[in-house]
DRENTORKOL-3810 file (N, C-alpha, C; in nm, 4 decimals):
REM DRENTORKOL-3810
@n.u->-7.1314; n.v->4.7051; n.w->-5.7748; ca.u->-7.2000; ca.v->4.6032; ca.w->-5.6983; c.u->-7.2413; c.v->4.6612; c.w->-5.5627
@n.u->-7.3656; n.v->4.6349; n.w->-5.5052; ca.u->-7.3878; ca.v->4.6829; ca.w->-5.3709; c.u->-7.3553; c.v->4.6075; c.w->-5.2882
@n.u->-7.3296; n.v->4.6777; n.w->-5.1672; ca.u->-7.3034; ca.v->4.6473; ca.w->-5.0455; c.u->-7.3834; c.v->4.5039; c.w->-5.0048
@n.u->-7.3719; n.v->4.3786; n.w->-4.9101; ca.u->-7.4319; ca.v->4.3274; ca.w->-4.8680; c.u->-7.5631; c.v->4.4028; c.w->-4.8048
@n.u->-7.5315; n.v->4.4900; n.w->-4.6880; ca.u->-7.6425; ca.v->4.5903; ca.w->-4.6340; c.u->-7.6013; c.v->4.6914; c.w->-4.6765
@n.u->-7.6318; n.v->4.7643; n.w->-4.7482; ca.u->-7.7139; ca.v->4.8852; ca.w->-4.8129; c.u->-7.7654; c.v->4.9845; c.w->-4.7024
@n.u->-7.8438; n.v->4.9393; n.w->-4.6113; ca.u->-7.9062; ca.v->4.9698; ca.w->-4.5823; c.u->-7.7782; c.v->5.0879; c.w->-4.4357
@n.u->-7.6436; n.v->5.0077; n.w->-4.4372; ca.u->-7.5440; ca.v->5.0469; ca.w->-4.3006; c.u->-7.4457; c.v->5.1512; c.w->-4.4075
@n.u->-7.4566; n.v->5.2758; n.w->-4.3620; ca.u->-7.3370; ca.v->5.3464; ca.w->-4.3991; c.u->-7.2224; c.v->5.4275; c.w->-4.3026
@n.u->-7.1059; n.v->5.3687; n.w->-4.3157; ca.u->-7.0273; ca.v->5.3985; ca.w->-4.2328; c.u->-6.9142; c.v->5.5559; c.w->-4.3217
@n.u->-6.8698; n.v->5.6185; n.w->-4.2166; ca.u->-6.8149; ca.v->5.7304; ca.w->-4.2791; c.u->-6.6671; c.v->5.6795; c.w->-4.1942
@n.u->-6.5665; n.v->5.6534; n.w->-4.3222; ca.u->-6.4331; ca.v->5.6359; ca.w->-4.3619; c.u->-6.3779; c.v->5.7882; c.w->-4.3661
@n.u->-6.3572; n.v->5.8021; n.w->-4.4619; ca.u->-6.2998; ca.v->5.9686; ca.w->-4.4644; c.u->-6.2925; c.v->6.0391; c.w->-4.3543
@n.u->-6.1452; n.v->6.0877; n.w->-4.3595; ca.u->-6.1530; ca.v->6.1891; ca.w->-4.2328; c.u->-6.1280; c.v->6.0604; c.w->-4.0852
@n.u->-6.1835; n.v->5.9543; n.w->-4.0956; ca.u->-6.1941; ca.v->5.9083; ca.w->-3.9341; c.u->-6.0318; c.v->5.8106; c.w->-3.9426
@n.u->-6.0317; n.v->5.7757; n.w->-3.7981; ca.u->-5.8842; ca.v->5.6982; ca.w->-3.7274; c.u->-5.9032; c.v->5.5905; c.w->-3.8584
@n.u->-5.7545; n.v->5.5371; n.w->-3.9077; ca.u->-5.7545; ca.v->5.4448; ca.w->-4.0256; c.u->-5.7166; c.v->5.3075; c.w->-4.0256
@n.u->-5.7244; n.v->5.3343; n.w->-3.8475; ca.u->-5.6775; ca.v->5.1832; ca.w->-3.7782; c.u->-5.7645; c.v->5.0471; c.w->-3.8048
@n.u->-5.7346; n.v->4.9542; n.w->-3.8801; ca.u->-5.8152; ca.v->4.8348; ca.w->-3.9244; c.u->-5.9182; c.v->4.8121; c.w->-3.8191
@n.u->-5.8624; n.v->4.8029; n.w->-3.6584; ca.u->-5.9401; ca.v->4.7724; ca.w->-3.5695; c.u->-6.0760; c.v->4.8718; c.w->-3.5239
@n.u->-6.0153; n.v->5.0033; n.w->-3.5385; ca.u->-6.0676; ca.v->5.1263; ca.w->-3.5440; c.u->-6.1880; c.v->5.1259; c.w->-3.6589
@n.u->-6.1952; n.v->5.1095; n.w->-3.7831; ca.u->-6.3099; ca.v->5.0546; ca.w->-3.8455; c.u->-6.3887; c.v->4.9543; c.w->-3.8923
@n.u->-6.3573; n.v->4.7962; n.w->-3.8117; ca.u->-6.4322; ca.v->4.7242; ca.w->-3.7925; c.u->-6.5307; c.v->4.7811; c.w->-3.6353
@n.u->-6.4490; n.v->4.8240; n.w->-3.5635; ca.u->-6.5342; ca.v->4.8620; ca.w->-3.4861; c.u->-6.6444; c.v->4.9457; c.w->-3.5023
@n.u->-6.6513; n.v->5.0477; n.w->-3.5954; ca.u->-6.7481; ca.v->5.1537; ca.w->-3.6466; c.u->-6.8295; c.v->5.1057; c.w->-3.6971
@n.u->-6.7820; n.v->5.0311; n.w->-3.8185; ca.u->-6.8730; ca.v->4.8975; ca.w->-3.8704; c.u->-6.9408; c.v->4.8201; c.w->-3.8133
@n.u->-6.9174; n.v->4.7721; n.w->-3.7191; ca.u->-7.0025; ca.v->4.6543; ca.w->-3.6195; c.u->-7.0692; c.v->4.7412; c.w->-3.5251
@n.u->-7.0705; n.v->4.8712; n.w->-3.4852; ca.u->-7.1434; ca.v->4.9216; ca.w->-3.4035; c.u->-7.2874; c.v->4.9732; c.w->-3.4902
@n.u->-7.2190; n.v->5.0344; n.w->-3.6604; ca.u->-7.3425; ca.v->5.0715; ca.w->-3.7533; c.u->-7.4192; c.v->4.9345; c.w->-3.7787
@n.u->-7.3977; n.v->4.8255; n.w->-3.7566; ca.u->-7.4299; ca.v->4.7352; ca.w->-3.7993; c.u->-7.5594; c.v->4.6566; c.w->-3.7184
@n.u->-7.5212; n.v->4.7478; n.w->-3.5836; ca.u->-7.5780; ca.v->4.7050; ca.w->-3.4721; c.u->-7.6921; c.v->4.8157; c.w->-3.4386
@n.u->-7.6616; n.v->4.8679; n.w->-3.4868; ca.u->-7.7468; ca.v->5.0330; ca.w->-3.4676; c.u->-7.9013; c.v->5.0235; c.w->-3.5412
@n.u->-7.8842; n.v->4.9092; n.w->-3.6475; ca.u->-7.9643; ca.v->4.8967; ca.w->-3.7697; c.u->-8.0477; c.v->4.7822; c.w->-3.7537
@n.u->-7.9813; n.v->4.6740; n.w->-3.6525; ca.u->-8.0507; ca.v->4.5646; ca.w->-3.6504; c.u->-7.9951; c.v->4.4111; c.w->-3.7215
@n.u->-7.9049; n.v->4.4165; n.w->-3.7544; ca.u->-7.8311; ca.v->4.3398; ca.w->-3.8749; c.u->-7.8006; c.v->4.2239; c.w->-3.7350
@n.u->-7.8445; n.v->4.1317; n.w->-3.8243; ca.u->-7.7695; ca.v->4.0207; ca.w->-3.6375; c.u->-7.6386; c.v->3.9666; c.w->-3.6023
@n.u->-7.6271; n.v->3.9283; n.w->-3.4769; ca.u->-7.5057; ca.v->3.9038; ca.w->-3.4518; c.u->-7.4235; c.v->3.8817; c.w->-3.5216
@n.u->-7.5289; n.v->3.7561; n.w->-3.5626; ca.u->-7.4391; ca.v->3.6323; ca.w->-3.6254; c.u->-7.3376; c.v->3.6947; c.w->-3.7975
@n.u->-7.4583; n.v->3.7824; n.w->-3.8322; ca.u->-7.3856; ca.v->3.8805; ca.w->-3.9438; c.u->-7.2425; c.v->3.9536; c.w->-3.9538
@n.u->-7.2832; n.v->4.0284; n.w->-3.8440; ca.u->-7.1791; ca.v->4.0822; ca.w->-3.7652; c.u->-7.0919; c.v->4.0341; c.w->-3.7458
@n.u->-7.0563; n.v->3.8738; n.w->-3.6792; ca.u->-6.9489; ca.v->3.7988; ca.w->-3.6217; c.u->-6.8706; c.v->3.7904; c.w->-3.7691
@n.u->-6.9603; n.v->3.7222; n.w->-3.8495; ca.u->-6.9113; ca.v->3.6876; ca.w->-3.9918; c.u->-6.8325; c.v->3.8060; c.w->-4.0322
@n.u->-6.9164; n.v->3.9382; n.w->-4.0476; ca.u->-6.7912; ca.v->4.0251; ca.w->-4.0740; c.u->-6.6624; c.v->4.0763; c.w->-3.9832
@n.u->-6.6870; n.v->4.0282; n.w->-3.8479; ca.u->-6.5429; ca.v->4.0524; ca.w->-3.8162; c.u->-6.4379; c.v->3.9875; c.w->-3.8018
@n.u->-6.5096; n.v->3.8430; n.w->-3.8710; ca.u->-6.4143; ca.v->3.7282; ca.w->-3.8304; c.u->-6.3273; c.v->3.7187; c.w->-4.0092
@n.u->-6.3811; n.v->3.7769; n.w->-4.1170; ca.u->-6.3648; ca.v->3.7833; ca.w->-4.2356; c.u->-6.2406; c.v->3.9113; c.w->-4.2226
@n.u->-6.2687; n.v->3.9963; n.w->-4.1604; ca.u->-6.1961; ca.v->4.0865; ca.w->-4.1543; c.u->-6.0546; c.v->4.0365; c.w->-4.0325
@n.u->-6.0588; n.v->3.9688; n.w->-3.9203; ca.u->-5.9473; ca.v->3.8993; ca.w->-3.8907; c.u->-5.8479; c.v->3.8141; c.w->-3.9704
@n.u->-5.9237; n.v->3.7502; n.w->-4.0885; ca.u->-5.8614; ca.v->3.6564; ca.w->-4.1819; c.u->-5.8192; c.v->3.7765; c.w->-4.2785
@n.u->-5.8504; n.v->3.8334; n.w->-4.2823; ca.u->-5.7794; ca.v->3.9943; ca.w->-4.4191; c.u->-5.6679; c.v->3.9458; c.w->-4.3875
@n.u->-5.5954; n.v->3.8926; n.w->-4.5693; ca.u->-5.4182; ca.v->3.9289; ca.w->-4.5757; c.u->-5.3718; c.v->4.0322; c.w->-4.5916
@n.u->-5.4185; n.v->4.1417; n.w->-4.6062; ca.u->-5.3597; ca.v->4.2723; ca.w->-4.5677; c.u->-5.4720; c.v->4.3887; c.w->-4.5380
@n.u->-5.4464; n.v->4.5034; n.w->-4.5276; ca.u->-5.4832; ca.v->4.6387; ca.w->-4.4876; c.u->-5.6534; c.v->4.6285; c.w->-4.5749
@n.u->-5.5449; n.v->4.6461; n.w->-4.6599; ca.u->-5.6159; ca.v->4.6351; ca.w->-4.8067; c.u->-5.7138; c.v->4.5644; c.w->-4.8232
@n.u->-5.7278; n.v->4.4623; n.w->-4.8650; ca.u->-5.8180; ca.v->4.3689; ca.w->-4.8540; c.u->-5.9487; c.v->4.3826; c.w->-4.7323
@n.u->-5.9148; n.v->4.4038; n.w->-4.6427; ca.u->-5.9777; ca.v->4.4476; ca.w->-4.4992; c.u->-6.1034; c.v->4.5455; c.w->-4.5645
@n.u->-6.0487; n.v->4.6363; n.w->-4.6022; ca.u->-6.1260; ca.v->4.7700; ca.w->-4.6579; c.u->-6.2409; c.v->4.6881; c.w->-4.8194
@n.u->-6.1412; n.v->4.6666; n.w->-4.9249; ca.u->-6.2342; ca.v->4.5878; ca.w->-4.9894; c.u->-6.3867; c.v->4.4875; c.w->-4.8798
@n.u->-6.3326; n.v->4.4657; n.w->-4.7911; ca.u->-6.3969; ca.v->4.3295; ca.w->-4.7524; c.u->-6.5001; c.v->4.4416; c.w->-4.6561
@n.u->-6.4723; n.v->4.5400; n.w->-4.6077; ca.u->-6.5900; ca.v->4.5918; ca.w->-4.5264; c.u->-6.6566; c.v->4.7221; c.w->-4.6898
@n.u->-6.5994; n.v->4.7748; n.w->-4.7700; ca.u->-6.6598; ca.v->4.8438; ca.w->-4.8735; c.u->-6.7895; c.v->4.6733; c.w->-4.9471
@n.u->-6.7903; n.v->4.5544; n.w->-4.9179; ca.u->-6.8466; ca.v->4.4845; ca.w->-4.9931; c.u->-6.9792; c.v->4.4441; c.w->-4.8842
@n.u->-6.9721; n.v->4.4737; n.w->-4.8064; ca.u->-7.0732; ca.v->4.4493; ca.w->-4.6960; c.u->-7.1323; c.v->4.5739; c.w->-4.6371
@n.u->-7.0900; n.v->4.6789; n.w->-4.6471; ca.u->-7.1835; ca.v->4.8503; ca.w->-4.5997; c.u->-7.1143; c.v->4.9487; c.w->-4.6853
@n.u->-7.1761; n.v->5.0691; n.w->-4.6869; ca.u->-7.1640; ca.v->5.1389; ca.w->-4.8028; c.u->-7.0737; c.v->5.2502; c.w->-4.6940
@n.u->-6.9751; n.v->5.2862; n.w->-4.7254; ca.u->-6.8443; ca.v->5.3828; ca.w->-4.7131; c.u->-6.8821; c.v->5.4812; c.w->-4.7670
@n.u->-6.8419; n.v->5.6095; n.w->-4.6735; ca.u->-6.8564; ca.v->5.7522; ca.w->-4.7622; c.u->-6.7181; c.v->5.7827; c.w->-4.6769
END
């Protein structure tokens, strides 16, 4: 299944694995691209509600494409 935006690829591998640490990467690629706020808010407020680590990562792999 693709990404919501397709169009945002964030690089996981190798970088800090801190939840906060890659919503932030995420919302900055997100911003870099044009994607709007309001998008944005949605994904970090989805990612505050994450019941775990885990899920977090599912939930940003379903909205930008991870390498």
């Amino acid at each position: 299944m693709a990404p919501k935006f397709p169009n945002v690829t964030v690089k996981l591998v190798g970088q800090d694995g801190n939840v906060f640490s890659v919503m932030g990467r995420v919302s900055d690629a997100m911003r870099k691209v044009g994607v709007s706020q309001a998008d944005i808010k949605a994904y970090e407020e989805s990612i505050f509600k994450a019941k775990s680590y885990e899920d977090a990562l599912c939930i940003t792999m379903e909205t930008v494409n991870c390498r």
